[in-house]
C-alpha positions as CSV (number, residue, x, y, z in Angstrom):
1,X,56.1,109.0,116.8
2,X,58.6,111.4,116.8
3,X,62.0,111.2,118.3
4,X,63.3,114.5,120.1
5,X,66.9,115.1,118.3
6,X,69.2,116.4,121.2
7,X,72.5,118.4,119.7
8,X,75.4,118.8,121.7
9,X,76.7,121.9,122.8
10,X,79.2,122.0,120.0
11,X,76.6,121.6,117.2
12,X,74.7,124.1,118.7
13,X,76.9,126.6,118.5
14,X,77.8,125.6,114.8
15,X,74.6,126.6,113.7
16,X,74.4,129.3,115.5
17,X,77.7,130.1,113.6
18,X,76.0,129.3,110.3
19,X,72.6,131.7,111.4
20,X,74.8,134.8,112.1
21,X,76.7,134.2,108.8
22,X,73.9,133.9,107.0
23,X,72.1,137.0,108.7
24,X,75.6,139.4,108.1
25,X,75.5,137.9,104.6
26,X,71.7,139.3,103.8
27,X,72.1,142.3,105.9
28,X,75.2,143.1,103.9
29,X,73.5,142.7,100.4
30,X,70.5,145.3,101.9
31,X,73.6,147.7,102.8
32,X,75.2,147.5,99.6
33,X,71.9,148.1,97.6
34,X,70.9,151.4,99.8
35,X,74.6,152.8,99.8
36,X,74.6,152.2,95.6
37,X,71.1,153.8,95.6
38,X,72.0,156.5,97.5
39,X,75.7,157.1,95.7
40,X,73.2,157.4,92.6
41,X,71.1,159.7,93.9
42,X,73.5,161.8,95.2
43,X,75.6,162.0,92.4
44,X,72.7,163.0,90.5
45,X,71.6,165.6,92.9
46,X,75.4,166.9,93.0
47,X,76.0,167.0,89.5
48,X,79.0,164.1,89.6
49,X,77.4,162.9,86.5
50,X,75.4,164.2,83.8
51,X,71.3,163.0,85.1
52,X,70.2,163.4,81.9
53,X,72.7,160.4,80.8
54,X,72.3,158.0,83.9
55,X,69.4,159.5,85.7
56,X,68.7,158.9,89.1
57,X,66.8,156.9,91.4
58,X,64.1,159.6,92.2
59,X,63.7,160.0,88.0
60,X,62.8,156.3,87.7
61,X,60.3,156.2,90.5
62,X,58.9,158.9,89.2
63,X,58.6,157.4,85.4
64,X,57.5,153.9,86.4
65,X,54.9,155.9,88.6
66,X,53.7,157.6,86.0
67,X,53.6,154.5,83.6
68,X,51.8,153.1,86.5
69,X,49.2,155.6,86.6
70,X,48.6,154.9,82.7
71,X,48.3,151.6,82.7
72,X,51.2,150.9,79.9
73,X,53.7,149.5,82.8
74,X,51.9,146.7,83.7
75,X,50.9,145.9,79.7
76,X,54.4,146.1,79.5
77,X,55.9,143.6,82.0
78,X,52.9,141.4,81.3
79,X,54.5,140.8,77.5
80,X,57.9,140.6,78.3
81,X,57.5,138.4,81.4
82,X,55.1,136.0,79.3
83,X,57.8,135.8,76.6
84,X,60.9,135.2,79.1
85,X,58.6,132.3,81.1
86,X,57.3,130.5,78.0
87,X,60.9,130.5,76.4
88,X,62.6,129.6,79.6
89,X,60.3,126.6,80.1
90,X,60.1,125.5,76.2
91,X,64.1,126.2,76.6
92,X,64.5,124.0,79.9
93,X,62.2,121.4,79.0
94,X,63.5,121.1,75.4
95,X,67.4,120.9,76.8
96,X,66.4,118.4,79.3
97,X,64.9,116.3,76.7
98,X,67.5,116.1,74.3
99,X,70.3,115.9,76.8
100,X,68.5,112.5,78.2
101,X,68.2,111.3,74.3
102,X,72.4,112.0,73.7
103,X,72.7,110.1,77.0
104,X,70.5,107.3,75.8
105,X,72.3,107.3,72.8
106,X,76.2,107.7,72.7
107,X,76.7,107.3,69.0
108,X,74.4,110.2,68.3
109,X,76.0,111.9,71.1
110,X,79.4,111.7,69.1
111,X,77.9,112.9,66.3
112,X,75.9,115.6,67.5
113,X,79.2,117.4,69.9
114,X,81.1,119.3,67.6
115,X,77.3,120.6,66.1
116,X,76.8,121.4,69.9
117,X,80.0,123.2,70.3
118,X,79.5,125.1,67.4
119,X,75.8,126.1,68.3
120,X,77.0,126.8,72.1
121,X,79.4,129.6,70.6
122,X,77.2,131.5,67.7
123,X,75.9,134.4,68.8
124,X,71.9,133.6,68.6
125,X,71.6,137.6,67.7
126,X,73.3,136.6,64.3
127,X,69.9,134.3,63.8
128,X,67.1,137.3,64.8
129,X,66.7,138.3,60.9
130,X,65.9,134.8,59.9
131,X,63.9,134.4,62.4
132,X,61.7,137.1,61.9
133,X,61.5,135.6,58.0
134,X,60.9,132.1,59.3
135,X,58.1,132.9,61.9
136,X,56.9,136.4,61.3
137,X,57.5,139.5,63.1
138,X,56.1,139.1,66.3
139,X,55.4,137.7,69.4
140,X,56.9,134.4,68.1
141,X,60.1,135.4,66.5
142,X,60.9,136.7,70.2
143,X,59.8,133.2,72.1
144,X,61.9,131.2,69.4
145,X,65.1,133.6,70.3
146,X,64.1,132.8,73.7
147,X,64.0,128.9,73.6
148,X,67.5,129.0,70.9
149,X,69.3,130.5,73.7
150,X,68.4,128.8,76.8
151,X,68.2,125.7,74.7
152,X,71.8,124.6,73.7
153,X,73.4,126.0,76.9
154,X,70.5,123.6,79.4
155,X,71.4,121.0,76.8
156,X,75.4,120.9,76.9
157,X,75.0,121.5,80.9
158,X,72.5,118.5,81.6
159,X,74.3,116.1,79.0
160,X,77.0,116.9,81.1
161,X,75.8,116.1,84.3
162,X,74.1,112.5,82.9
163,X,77.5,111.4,81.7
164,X,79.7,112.2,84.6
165,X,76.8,110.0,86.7
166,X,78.6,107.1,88.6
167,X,79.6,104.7,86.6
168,X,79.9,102.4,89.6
169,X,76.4,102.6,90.3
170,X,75.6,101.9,87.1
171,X,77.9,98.7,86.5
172,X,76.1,97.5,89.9
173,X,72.4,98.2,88.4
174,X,73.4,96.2,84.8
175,X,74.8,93.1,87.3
176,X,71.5,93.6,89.0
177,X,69.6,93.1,86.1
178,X,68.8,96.5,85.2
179,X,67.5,97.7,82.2
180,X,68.5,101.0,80.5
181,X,65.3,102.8,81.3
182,X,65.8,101.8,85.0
183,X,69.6,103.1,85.0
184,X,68.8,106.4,84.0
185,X,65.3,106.4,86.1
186,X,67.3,105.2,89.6
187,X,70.8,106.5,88.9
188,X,71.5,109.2,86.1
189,X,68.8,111.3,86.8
190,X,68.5,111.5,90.5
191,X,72.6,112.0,90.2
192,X,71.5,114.9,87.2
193,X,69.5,116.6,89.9
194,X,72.5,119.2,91.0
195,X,73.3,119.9,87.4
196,X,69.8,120.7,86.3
197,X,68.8,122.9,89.0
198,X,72.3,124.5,87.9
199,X,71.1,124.7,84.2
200,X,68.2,126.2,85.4
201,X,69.6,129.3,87.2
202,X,71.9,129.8,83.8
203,X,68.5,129.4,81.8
204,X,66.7,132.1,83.5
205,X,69.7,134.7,82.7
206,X,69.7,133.3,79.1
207,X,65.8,133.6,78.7
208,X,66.0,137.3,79.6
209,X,68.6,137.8,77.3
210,X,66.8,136.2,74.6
211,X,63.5,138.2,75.5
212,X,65.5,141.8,74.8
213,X,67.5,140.7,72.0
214,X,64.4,139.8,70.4
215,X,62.8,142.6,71.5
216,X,65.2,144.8,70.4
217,X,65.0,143.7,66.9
218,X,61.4,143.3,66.4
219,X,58.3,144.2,69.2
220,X,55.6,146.6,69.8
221,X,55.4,146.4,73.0
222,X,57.8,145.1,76.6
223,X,60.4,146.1,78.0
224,X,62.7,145.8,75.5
225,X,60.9,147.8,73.6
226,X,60.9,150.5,76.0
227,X,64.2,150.5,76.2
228,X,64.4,151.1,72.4
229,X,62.1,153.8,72.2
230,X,63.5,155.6,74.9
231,X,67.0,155.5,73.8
232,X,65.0,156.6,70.1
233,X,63.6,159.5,71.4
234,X,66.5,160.7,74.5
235,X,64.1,159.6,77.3
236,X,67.0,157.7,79.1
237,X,65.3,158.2,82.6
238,X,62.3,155.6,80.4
239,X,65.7,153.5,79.6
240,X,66.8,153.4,83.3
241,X,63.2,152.9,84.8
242,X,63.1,149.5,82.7
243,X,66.7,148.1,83.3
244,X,65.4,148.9,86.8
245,X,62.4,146.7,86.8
246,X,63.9,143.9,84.3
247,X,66.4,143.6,87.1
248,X,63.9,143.1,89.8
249,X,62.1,140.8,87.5
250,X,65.0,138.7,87.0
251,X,65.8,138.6,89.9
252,X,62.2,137.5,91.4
253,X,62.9,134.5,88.6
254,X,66.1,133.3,89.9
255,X,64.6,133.1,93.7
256,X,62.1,131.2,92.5
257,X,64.7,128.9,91.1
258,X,66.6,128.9,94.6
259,X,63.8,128.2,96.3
260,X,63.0,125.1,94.0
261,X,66.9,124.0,94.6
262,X,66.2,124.7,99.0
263,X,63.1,122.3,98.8
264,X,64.6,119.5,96.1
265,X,67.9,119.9,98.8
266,X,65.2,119.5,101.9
267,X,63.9,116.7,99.9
């Protein structure tokens, strides 16, 4: 059964405190968005800018509307979204994995950092032509630019995170009798929980990023492609209709990802 928790009046009006923060916080963000929409628009409208250049928001409605109507939108998000999901997991998943094999072994750790450093800092753009040579120009060329950059940055994150654990708590499990399997099951990575749900809100940015620059270099259809053929062929209002939905896309992705962090947090 149940016991009723009683606050006092004090707590009570903390969160209450922490609601109406939280409510100004949201209601602010809304604001913002409309009052940058609108600036847009009205610029446009007013000639403070050049609409052919930077469009406006009544332009992109109108061209994702009519992309809409043909069908080619939704071919095209369905690509790009596929490509961004299945690199950000292979990227995640693949990080995670190899982070938990340095931890589980510090002499190839040693060995492996300056590679790690070095990996961290090359642009993955410079590795798009081999790629294409190594996997084909396609569909795959663009996943494998996906997964090389989520990769190294979820890797040097969580491998951080599993060695700044407490080493306390991990003294106390060896004197227990612990094994090493048990150390990083009970303490590393419940302790590597903050840091991966951190390396997962940098691997969704990084997995879109990956996506376009692949995209870019070699796709025949997505948004990144749009992007390319619009900017071809001077349709920028195409251009700005699908930075438009890539950010809404993105940032549907990184809710999902703080809405995974709310529940583990619950938990």
């Amino acid at each position: 059964m149940k016991q009723k928790i009683i606050h006092s009046e004090a707590h009570k009006k903390f969160l209450q405190k922490i609601r109406r923060h939280t409510a100004l916080v949201q209601i602010s963000r809304i604001l913002f968005l409309i009052i940058l929409v609108a600036l847009w628009e009205t610029g446009a409208r007013l000639q403070w800018f050049d609409p052919f250049i930077l469009s406006s928001p009544s332009r992109v409605l109108a061209t994702i509307t009519r992309l809409a109507r043909d069908g080619s939108l939704f071919t095209h998000i369905g690509v790009t979204l596929w490509e961004t999901v299945l690199g950000f997991l292979l990227g995640t998943g693949l990080g995670i994995l190899i982070a938990a094999i340095l931890w589980w072994l510090p002499t190839l750790n040693e060995i492996a950092d300056p590679y790690l450093v070095v990996l961290n800092a090359l642009p993955k753009i410079a590795l798009g032509p081999i790629l294409i040579v190594w996997v084909g120009a396609g569909m795959k060329s663009i996943i494998v630019m996906a997964v090389l950059v989520s990769l190294v940055v979820t890797t040097v994150t969580m491998l951080g995170g599993f060695l700044s654990s407490t080493a306390d708590k991990q003294l106390l499990m060896r004197t227990l009798g612990a094994n090493k399997w048990q150390i990083f099951r009970k303490v590393v990575l419940p302790a590597g929980v903050p840091t991966m749900i951190s390396a997962l809100k940098i691997s969704v940015g990084m997995s879109w990023v990956g996506v376009i620059v692949g995209e870019y270099l070699v796709s025949r259809a997505g948004l990144g492609y749009l992007i390319v053929y619009g900017g071809q062929v001077f349709k920028l209002d195409l251009v700005m209709a699908s930075v438009v939905i890539l950010c809404a896309l993105a940032a549907g992705m990184y809710a999902l990802v703080a809405l995974i962090e709310r529940k583990t947090c619950k938990a």
